[in-house]
Structures are given as C-alpha cells and as structure tokens.
gemmi code that builds the backbone of each chain (N, CA, C; Angstrom):
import gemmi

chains = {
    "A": [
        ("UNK", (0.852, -1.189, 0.000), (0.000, 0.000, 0.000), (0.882, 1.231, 0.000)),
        ("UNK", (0.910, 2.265, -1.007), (1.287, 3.458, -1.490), (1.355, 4.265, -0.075)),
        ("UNK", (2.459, 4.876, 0.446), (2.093, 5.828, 1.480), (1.827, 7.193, 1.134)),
        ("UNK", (1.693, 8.401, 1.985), (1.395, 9.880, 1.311), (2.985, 10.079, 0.644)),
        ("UNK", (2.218, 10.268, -0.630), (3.119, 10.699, -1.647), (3.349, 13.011, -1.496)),
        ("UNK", (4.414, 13.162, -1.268), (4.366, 14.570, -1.376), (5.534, 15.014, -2.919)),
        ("UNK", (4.898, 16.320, -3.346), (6.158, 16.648, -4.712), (6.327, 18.021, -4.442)),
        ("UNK", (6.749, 18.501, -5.335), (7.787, 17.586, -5.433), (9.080, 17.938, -3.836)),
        ("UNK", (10.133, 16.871, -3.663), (10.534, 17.048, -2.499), (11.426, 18.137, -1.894)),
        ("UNK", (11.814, 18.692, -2.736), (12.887, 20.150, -2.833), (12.587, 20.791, -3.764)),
        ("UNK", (12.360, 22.256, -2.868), (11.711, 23.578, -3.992), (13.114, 24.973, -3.571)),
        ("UNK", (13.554, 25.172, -4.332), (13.997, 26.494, -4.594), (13.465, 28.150, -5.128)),
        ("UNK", (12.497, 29.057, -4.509), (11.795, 29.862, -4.712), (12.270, 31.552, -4.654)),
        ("UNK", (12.344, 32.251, -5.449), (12.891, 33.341, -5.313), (11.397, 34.643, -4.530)),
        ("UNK", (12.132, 35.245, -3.522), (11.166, 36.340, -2.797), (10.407, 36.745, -3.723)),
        ("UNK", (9.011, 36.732, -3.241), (7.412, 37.602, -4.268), (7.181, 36.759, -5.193)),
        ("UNK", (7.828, 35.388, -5.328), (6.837, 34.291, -6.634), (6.066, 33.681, -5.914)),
        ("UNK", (5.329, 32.842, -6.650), (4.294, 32.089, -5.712), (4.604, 30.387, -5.834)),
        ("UNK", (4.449, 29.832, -5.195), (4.415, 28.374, -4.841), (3.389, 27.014, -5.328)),
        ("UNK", (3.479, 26.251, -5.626), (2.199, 25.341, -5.285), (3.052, 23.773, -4.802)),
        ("UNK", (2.801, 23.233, -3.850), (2.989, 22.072, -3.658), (1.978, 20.843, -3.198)),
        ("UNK", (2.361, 19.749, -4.315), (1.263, 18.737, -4.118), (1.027, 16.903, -2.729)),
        ("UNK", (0.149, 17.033, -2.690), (-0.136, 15.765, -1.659), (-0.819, 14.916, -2.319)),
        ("UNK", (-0.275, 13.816, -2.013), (-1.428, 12.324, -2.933), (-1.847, 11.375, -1.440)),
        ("UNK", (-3.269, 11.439, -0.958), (-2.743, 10.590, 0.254), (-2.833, 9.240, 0.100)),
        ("UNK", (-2.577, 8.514, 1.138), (-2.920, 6.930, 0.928), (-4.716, 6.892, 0.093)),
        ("UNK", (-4.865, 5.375, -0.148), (-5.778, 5.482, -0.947), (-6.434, 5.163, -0.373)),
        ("UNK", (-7.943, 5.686, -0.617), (-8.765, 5.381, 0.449), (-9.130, 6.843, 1.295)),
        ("UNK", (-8.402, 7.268, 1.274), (-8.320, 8.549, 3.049), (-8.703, 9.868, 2.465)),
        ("UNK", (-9.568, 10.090, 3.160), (-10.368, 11.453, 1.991), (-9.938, 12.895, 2.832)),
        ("UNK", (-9.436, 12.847, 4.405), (-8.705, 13.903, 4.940), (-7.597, 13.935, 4.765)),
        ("UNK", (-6.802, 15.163, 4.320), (-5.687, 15.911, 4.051), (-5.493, 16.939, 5.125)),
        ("UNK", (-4.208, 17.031, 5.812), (-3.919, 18.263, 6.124), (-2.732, 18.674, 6.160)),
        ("UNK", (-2.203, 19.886, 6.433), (-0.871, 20.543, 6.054), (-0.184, 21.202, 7.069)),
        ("UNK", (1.060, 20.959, 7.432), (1.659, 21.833, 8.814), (3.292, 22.067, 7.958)),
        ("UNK", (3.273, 23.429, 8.509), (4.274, 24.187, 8.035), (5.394, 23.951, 9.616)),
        ("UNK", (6.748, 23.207, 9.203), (7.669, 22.865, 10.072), (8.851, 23.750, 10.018)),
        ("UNK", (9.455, 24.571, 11.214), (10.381, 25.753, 11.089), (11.184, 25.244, 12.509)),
        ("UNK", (12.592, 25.506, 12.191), (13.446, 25.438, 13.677), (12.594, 26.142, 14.731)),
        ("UNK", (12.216, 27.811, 14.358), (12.146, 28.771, 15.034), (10.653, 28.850, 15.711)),
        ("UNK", (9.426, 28.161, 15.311), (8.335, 27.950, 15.121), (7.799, 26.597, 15.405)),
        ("UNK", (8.837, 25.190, 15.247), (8.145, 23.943, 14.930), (6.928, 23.524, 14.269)),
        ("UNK", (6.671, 22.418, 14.518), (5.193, 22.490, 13.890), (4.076, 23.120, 13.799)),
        ("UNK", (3.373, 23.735, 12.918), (2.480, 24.504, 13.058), (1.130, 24.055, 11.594)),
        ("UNK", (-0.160, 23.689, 12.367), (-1.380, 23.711, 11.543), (-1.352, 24.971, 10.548)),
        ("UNK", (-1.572, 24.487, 9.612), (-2.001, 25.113, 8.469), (-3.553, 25.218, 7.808)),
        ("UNK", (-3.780, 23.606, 7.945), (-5.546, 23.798, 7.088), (-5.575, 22.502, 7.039)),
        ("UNK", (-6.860, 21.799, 7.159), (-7.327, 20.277, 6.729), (-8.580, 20.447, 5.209)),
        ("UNK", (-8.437, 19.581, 4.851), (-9.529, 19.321, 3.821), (-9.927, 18.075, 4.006)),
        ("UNK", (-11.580, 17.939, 3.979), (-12.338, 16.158, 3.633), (-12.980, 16.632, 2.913)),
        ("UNK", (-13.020, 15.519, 1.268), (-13.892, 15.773, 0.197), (-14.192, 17.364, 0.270)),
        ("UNK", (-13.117, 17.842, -0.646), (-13.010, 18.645, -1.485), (-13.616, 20.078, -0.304)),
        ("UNK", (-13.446, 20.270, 0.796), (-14.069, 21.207, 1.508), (-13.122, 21.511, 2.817)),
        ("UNK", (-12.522, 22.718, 2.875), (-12.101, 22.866, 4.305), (-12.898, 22.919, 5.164)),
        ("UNK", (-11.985, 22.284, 6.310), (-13.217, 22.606, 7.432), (-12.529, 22.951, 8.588)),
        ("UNK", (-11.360, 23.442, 8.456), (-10.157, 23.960, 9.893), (-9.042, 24.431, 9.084)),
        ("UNK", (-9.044, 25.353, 9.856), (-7.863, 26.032, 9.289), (-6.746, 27.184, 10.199)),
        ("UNK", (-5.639, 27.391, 10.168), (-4.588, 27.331, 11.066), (-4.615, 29.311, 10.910)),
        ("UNK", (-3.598, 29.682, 11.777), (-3.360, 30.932, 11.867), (-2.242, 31.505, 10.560)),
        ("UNK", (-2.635, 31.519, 9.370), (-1.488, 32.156, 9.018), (-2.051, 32.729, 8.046)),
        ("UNK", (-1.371, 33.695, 7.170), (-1.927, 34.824, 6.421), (-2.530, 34.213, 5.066)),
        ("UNK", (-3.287, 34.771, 4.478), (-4.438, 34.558, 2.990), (-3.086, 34.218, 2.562)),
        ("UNK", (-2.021, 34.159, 2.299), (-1.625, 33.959, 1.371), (-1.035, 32.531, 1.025)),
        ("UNK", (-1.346, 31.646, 2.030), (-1.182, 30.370, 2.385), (-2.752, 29.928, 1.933)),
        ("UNK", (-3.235, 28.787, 0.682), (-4.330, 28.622, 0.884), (-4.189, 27.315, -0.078)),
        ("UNK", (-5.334, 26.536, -0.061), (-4.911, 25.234, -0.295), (-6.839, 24.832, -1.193)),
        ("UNK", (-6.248, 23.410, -1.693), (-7.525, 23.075, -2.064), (-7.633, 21.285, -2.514)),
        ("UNK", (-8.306, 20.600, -2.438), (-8.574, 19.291, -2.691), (-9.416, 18.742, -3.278)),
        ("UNK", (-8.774, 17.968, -4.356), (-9.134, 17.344, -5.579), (-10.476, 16.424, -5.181)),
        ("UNK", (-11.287, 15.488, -6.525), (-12.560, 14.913, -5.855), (-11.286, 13.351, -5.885)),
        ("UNK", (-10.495, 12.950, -6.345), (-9.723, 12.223, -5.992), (-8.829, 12.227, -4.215)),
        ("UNK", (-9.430, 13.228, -3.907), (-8.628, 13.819, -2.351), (-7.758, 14.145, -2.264)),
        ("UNK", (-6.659, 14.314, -3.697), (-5.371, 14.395, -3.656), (-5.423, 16.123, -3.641)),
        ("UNK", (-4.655, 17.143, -2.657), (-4.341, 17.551, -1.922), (-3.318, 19.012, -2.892)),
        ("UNK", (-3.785, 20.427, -2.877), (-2.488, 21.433, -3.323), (-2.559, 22.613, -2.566)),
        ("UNK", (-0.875, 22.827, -2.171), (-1.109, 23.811, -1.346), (-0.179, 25.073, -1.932)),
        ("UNK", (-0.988, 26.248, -1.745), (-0.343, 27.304, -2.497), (0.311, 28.800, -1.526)),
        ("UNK", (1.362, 29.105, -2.098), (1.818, 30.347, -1.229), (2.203, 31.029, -2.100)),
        ("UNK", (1.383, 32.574, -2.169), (1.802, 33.456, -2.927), (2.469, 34.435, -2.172)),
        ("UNK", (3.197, 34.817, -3.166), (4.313, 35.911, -2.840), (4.945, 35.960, -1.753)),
        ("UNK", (6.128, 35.124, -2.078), (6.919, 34.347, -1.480), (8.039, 35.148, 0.082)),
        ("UNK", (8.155, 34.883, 0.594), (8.420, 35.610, 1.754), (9.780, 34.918, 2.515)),
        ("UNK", (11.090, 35.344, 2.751), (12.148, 34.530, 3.210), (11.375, 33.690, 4.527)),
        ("UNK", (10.438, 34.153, 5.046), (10.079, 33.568, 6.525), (9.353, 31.890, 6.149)),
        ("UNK", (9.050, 31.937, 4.491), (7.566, 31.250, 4.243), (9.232, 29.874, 4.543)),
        ("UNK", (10.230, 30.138, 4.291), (11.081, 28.886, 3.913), (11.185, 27.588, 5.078)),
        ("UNK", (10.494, 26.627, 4.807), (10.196, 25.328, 5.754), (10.206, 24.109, 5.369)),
        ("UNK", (10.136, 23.205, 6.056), (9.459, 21.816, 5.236), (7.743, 21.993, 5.397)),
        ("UNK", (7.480, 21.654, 4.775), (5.699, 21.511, 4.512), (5.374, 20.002, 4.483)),
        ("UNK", (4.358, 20.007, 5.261), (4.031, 18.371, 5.845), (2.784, 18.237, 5.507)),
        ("UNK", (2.342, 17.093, 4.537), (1.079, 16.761, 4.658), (0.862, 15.200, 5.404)),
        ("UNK", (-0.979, 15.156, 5.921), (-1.148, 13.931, 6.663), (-2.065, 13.722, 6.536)),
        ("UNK", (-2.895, 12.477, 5.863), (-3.807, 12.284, 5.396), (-4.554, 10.988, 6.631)),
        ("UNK", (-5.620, 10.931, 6.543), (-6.452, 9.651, 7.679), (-7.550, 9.566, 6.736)),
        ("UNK", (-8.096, 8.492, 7.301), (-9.706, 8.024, 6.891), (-10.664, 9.029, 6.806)),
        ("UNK", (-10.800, 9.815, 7.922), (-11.633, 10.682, 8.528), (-11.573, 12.054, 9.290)),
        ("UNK", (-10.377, 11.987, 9.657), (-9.712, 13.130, 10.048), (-9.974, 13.422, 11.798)),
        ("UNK", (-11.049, 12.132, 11.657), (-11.122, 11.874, 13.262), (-10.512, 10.265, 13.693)),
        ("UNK", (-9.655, 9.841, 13.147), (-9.364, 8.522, 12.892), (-8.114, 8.471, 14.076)),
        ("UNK", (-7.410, 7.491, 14.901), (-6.865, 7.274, 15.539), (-5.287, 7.488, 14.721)),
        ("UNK", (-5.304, 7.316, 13.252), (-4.006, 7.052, 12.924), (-4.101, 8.374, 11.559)),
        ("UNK", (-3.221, 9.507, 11.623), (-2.684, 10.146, 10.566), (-0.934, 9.941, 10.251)),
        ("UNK", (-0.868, 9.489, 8.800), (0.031, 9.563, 8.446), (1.011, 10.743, 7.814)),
        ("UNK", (1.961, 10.871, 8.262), (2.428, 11.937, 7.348), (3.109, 11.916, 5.775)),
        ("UNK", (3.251, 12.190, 4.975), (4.713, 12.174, 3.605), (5.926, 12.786, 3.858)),
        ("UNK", (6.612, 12.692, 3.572), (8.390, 12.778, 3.672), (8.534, 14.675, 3.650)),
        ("UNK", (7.757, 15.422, 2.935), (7.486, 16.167, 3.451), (8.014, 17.032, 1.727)),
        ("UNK", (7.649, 18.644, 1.974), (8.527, 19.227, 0.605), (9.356, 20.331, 1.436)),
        ("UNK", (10.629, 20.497, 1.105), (11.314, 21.546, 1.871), (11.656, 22.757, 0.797)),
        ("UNK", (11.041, 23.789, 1.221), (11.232, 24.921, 0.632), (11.818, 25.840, 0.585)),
        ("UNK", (12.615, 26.529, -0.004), (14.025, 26.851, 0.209), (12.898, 28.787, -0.293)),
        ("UNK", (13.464, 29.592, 0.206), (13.057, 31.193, -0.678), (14.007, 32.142, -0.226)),
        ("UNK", (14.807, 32.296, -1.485), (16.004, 33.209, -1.507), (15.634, 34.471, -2.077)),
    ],
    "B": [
        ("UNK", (-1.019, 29.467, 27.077), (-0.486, 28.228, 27.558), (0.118, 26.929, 26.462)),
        ("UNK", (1.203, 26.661, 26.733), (1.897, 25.708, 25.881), (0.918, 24.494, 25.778)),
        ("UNK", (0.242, 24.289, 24.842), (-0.983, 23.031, 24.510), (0.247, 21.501, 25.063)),
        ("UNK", (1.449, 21.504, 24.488), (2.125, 20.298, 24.519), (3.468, 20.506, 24.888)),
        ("UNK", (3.913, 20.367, 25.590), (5.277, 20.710, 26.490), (6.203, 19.199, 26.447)),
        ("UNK", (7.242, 19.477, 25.750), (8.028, 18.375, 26.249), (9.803, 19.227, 26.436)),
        ("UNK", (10.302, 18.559, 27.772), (11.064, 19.140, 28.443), (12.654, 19.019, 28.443)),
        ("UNK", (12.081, 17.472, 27.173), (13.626, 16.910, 27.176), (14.552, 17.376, 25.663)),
        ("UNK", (15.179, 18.605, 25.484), (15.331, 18.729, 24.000), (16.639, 17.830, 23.350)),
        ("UNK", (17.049, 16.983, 24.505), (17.962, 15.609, 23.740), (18.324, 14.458, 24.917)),
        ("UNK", (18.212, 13.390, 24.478), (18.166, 12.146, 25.556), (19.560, 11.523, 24.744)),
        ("UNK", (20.288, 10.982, 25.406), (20.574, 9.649, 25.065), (20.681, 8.510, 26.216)),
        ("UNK", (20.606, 7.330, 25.233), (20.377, 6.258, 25.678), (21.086, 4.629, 25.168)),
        ("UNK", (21.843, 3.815, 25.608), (22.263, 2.419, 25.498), (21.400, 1.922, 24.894)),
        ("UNK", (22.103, 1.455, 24.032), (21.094, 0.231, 23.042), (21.051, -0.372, 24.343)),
        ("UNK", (19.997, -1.434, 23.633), (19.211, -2.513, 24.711), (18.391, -1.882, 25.279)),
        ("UNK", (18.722, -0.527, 26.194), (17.785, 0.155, 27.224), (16.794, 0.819, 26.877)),
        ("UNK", (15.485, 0.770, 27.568), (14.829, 1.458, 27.883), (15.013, 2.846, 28.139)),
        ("UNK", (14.041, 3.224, 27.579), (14.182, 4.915, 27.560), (12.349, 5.805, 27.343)),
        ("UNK", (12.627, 6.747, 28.517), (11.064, 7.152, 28.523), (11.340, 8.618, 28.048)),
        ("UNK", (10.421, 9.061, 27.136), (10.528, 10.634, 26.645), (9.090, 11.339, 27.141)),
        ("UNK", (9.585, 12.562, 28.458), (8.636, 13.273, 28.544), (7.280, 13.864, 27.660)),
        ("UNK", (6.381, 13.681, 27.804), (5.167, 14.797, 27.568), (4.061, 15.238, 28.220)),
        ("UNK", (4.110, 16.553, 28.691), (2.686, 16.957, 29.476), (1.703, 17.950, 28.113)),
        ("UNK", (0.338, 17.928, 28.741), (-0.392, 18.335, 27.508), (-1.662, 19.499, 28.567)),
        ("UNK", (-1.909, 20.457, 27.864), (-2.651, 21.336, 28.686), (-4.405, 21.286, 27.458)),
        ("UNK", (-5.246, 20.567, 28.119), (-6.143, 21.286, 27.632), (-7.710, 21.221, 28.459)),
        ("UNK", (-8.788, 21.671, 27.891), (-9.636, 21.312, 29.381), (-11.151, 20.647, 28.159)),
        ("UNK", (-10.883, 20.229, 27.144), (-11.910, 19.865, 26.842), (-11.891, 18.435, 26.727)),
        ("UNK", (-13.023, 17.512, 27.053), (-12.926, 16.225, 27.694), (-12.471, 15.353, 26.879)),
        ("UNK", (-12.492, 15.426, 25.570), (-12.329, 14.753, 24.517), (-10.935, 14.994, 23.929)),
        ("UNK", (-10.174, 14.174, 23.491), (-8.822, 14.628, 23.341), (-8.203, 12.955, 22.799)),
        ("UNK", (-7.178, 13.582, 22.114), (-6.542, 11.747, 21.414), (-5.144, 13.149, 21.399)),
        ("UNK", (-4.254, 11.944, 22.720), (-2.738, 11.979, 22.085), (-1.613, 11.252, 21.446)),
        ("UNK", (-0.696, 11.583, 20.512), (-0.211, 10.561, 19.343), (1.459, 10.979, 19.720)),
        ("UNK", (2.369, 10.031, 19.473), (3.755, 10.338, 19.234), (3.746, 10.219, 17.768)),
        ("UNK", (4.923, 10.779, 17.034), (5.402, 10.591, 16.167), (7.090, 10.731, 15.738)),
        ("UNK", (7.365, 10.119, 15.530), (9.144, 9.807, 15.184), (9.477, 10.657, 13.730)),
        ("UNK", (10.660, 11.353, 13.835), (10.754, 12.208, 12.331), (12.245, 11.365, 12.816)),
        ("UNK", (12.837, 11.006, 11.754), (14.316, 10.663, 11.180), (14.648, 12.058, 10.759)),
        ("UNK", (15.999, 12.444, 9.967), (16.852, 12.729, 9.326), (15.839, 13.293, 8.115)),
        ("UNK", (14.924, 12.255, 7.750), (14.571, 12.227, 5.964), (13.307, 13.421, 5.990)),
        ("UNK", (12.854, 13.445, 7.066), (11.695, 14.243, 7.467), (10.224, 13.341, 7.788)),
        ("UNK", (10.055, 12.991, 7.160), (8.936, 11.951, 7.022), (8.558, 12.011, 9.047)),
        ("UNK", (7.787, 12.097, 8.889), (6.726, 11.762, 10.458), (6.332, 10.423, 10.534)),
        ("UNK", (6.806, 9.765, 11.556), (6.220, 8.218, 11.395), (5.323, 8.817, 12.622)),
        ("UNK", (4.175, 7.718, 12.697), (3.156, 7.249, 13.615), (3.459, 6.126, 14.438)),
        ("UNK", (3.562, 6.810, 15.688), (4.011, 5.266, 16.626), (3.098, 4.755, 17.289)),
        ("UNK", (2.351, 6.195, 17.886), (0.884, 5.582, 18.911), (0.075, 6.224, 19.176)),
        ("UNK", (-1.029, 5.829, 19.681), (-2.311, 6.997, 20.084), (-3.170, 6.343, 21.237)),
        ("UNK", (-3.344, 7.305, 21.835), (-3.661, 7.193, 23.269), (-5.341, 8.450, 22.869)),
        ("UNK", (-6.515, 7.382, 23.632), (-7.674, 8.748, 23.205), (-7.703, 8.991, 24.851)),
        ("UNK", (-8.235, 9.876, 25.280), (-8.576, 10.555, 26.614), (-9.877, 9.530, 27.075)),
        ("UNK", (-10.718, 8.865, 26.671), (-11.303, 8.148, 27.452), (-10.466, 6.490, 27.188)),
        ("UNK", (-9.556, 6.135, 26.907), (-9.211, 4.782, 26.934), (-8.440, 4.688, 28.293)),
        ("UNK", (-9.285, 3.520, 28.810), (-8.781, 3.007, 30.393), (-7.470, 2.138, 30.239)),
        ("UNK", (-6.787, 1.689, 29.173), (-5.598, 0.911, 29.263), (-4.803, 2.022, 28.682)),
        ("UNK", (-3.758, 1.943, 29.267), (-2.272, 2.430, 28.456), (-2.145, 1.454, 27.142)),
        ("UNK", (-1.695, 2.323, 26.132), (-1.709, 2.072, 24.473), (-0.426, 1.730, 24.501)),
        ("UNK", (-0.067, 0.619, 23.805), (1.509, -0.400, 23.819), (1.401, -0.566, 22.203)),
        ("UNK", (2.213, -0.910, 21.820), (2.699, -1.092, 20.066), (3.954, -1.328, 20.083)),
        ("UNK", (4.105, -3.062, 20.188), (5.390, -3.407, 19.992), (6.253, -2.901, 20.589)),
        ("UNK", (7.266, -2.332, 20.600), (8.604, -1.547, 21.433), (7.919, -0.125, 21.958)),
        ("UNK", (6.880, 0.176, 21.786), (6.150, 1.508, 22.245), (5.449, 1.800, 22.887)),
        ("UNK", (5.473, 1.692, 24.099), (3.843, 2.033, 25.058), (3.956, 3.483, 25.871)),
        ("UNK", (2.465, 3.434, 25.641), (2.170, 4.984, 26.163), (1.823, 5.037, 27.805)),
        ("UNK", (2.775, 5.691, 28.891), (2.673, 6.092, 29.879), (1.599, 7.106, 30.150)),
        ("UNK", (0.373, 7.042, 30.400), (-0.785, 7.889, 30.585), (-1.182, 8.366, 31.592)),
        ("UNK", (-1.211, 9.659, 32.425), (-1.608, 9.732, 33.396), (-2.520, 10.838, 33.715)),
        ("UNK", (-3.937, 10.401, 32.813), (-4.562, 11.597, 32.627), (-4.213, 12.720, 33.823)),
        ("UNK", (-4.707, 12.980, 35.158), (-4.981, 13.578, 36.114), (-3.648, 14.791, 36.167)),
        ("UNK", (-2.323, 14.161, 35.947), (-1.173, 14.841, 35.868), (-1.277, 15.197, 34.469)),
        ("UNK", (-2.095, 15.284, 33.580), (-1.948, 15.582, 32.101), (-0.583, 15.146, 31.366)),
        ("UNK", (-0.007, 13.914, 31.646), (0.959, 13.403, 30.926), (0.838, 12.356, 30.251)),
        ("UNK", (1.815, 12.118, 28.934), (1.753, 10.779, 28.062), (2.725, 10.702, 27.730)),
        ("UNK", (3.521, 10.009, 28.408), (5.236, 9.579, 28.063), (5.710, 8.816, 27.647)),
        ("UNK", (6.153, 8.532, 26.591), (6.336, 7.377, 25.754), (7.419, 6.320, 25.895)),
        ("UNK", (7.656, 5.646, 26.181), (8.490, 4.767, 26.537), (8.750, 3.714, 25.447)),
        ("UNK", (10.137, 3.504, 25.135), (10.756, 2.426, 24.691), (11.440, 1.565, 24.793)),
        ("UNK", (11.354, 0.516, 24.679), (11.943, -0.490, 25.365), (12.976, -1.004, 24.327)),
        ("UNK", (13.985, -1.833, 25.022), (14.913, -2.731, 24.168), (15.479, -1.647, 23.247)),
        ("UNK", (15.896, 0.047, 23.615), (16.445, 0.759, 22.667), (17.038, -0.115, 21.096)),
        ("UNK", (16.844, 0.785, 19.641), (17.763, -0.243, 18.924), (18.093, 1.122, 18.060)),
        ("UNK", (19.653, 1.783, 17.543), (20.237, 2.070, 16.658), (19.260, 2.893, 16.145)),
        ("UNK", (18.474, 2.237, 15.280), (17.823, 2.886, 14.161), (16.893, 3.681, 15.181)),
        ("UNK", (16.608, 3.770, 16.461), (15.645, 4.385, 16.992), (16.015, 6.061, 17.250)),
        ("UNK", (17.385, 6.366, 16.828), (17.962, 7.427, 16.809), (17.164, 8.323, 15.675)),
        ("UNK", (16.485, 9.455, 16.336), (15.581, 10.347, 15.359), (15.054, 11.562, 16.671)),
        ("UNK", (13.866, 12.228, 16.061), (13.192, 13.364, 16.595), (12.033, 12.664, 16.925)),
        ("UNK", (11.775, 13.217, 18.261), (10.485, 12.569, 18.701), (9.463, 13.876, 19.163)),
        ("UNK", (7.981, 13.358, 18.504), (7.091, 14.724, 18.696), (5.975, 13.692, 19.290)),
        ("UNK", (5.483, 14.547, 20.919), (4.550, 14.419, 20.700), (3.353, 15.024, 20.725)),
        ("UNK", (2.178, 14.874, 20.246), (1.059, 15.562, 19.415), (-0.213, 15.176, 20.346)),
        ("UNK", (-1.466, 16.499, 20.028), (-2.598, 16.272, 20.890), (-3.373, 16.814, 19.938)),
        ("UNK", (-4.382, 16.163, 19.569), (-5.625, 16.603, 18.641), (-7.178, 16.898, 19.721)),
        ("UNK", (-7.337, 17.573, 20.129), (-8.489, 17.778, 20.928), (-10.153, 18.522, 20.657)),
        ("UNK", (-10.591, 17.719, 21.073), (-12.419, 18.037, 20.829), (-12.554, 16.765, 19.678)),
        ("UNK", (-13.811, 16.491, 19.361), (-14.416, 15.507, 18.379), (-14.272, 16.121, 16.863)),
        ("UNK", (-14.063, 17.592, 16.665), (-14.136, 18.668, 15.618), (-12.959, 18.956, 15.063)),
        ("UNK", (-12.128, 18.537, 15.627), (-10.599, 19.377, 15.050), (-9.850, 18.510, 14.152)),
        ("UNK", (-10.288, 17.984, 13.085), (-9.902, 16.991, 12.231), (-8.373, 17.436, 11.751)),
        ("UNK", (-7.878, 16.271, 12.536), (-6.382, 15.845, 12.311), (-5.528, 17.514, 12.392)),
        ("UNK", (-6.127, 18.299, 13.253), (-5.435, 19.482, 13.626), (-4.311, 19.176, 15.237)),
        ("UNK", (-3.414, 18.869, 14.587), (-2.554, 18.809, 15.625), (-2.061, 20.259, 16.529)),
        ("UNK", (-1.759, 19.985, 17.747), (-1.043, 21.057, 18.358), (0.259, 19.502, 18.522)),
        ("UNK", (1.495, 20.050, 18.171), (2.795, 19.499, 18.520), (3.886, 20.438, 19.580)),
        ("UNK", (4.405, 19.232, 20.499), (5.497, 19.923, 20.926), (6.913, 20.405, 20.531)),
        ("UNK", (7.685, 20.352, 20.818), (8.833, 21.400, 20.648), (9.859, 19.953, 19.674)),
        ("UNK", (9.892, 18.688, 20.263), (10.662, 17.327, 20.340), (11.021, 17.325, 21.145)),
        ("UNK", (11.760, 15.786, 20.967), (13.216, 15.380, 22.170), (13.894, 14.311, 20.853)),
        ("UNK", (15.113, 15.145, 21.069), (16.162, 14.355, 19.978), (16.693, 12.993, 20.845)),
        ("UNK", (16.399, 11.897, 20.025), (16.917, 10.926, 20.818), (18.581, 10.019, 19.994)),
        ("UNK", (19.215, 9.925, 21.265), (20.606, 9.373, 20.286), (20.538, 8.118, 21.037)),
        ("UNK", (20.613, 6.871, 20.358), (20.994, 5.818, 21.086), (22.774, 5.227, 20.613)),
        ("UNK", (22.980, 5.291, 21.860), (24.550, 4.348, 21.656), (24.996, 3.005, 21.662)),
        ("UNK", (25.576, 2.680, 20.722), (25.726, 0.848, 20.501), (26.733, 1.035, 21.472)),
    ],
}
model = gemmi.Model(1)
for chain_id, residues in chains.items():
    chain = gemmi.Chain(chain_id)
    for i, (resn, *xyz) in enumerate(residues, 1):
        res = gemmi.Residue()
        res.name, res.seqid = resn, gemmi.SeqId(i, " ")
        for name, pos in zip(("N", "CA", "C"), xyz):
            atom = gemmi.Atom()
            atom.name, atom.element = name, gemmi.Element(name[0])
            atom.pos, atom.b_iso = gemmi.Position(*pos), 0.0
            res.add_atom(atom)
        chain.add_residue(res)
    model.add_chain(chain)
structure = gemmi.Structure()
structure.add_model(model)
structure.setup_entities()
C-alpha cells in the first residue's frame, strides 16, 4: 500500500513568486492536512480538507491557501513568497480526520532566496 | 499556555535500554486523542501511537507504550529494548475536541541518540 506521496521534495523559490505544492494521500483517506515545520516555530497547523471542503484552518496569512481534488489528492499554495515562508511543509492524510491514525509524507522543503 | 510541552530537548540512551521521553499536555476539553510521532533525518513523520482521553488501558505497540496519566496531564512514551535505528526526533502531538480533524497542536521534540 502506497504511502502519502508529497512533490515535489525540494523547492527552490525566489522572494514575491508564488508556490504550489502537491499531496497524494494513501488510498482510500479522503482527509488531508498541512503543517508548516520551522526550527524557530516547529510544527504549526495550516488547514485540513475532507472531500473537497475545508473545514479547519490554522493561523497564518491569505496567502497560504490550499484546495482538494474529488480524488482527495491535496495542493497547497503560497503566494508571494516571503524569506520567513522557507520550511518543510508536511502533509497527513487519515480516513476521517477523526481517525486514531494520521500519516504523514516525507514532506517538501522549501528553500526562498 | 503551551498546549504540549516536552522538556527533554535531547536524551541519550544504550542500546538494549529502555528509555522514557517526557510529555505533558494542557487542555480542558474532555475529549482529546494523544499521538507520538518519530521524524528521522529524511523528514517523514512516522506514527508510533495513540492514546484517546477516554481509553482506560495504556496504548503499547510493539517496542512503544504509552505512559498515561490523565490527572497529571501526561503521556510519556516509553521504549523499550532501545535499537540504533531508533535514533531520530520525537514529537509528541494532541488533537483535541471531536471537531478538530487531524489538527494537531505538537510539541517542541526530544532528539533521541541511542549508543551501541
């Protein structure tokens, strides 16, 4: 069984472009969600999606915003790119999003010079 | 208030041995599921265990059981039979209320080094 697939895994982004990075979750698992990982910050919620609809979403500015496919597969976008935005980005997909077990993907690390 | 506090920001530990990694968790709504998760080097978050706020047994998984003590608000994870590869970042995580789908609050880690 396929685990959460994330892409791609290393991004290089220059300040004020915009971003998109993708999530495929296990199959089957219709919740997605996204946490932005920083030395300075650690983990931090970003936003969940089930079938194609947010329904929680984290403290950080409009310019972080995301959306999910009717396949459940998972894109998250950051416009205008900001040296601070630079992290690994984590997605974690479950059954239900109330499920005992979320998995995470290897993650995409984003570099913005 | 820090939702998930862990105190230890690096352990080490003897292969073979046992080794317990702090976590206290602050929250006041009755419903609550807490989870460890292991990050390596590669990043990737593994899933080791989950403990919900009404389960009356401590949650075990192979080399992993969860030290629970609701009343003191702690869940300390313990490993047994340390092994090598168990050398990574350890988080652990609290998802709370029936509503907060897969919205984690995480703590800070505890880097764990085990020595052959």
């Amino acid at each position: 069984k396929a685990g959460v697939t994330q892409t791609p895994r290393y991004l290089i982004k220059t300040r004020g472009q915009q971003v998109t990075l993708s999530c495929s979750p296990i199959s089957g698992h219709r919740s997605v969600s996204w946490y932005q990982q920083t030395p300075g910050q650690g983990l931090q919620f970003l936003f969940e999606y089930f079938s194609e609809t947010q329904r929680n979403k984290g403290n950080f500015p409009g310019r972080f915003s995301g959306r999910q496919f009717s396949n459940s597969r998972s894109e998250m976008n950051v416009s205008t790119l900001e040296l601070g935005d630079s992290a690994l980005y984590l997605c974690a997909s479950s059954l239900t999003g109330e499920a005992a077990e979320a998995f995470f993907g290897q993650g995409t690390r984003l570099t913005v010079v | 208030a820090q939702k998930i506090t862990q105190t230890q920001p690096g352990m080490f530990v003897q292969e073979k041995e046992a080794v317990t990694l702090d976590c206290t968790y602050d929250t006041s709504d009755p419903s609550y599921g807490l989870f460890w998760y292991k990050q390596p080097s590669s990043g990737e978050m593994i899933f080791l265990i989950y403990q919900g706020s009404y389960d009356q047994q401590n949650a075990t998984e192979g080399r992993y059981s969860l030290n629970f003590q609701k009343a003191r608000k702690s869940a300390n994870l313990v490993i047994s039979a340390s092994q090598l590869g168990d050398s990574a970042m350890y988080f652990c995580a609290m998802r709370e209320g029936e509503y907060n789908f897969n919205k984690f609050y995480f703590g800070s880690g505890t880097k764990l080094n085990v020595k052959p």
